[in-house]
C-alpha positions in Angstrom: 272.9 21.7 154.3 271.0 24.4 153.3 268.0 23.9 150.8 266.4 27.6 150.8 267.5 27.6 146.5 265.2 24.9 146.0 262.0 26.8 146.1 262.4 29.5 143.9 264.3 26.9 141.7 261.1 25.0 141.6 259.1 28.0 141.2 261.0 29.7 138.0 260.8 26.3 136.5 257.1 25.9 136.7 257.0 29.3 135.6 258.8 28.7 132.7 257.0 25.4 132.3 253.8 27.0 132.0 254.8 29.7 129.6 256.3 27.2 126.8 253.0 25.5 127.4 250.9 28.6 126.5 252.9 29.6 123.6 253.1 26.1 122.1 249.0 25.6 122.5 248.7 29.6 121.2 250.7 28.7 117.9 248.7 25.3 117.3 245.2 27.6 118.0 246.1 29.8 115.3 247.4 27.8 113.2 244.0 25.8 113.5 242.0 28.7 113.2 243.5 30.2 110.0 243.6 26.6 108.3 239.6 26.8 106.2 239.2 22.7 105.8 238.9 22.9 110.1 234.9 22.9 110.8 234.0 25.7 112.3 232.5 25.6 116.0 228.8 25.0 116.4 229.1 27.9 118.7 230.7 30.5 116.2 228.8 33.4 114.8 229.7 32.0 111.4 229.7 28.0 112.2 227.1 25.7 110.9 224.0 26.7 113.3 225.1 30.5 113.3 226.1 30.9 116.7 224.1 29.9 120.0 221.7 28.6 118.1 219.9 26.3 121.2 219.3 29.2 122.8 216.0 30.6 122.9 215.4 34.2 122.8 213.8 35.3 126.5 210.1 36.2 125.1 210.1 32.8 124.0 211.0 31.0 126.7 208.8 32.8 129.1 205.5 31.9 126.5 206.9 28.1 127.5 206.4 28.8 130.9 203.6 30.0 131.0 202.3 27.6 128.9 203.5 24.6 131.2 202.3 26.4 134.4 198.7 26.4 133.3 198.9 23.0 132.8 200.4 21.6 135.7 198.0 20.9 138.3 199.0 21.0 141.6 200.5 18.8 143.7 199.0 20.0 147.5 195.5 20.4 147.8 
């Protein structure tokens, strides 16, 4: 018995497996994303902390450092 059909049978299933599940999530996504009673991401631009907003901007964050190196004494002497 020959069983070389079964591999590109199993292959063009998954295929098709996978595509049906990337269209069905795509429709639900837009539908979600047109619908205005969703809350909006606390990572979109237009969400409720107006994008990234935990994120420090980089001159910031390097006073911090600097700030907590001076006061760290050191370990090794």
């Amino acid at each position: 018995m020959q069983y070389t059909w079964i591999v590109p049978f199993l292959f063009m299933f998954t295929l098709l497996a996978v595509c049906i599940f990337a269209l069905v999530n795509k429709q639900a996504t837009e539908e979600r994303k047109d619908d205005p009673t969703v809350p909006k991401s606390t990572l979109a631009k237009d969400g409720p902390q107006g994008g990234v907003a935990f994120l420090l901007p980089l001159d910031e964050l390097r006073r911090r450092r600097r700030l907590q190196e001076k006061d760290v004494e050191p370990v090794l002497e």
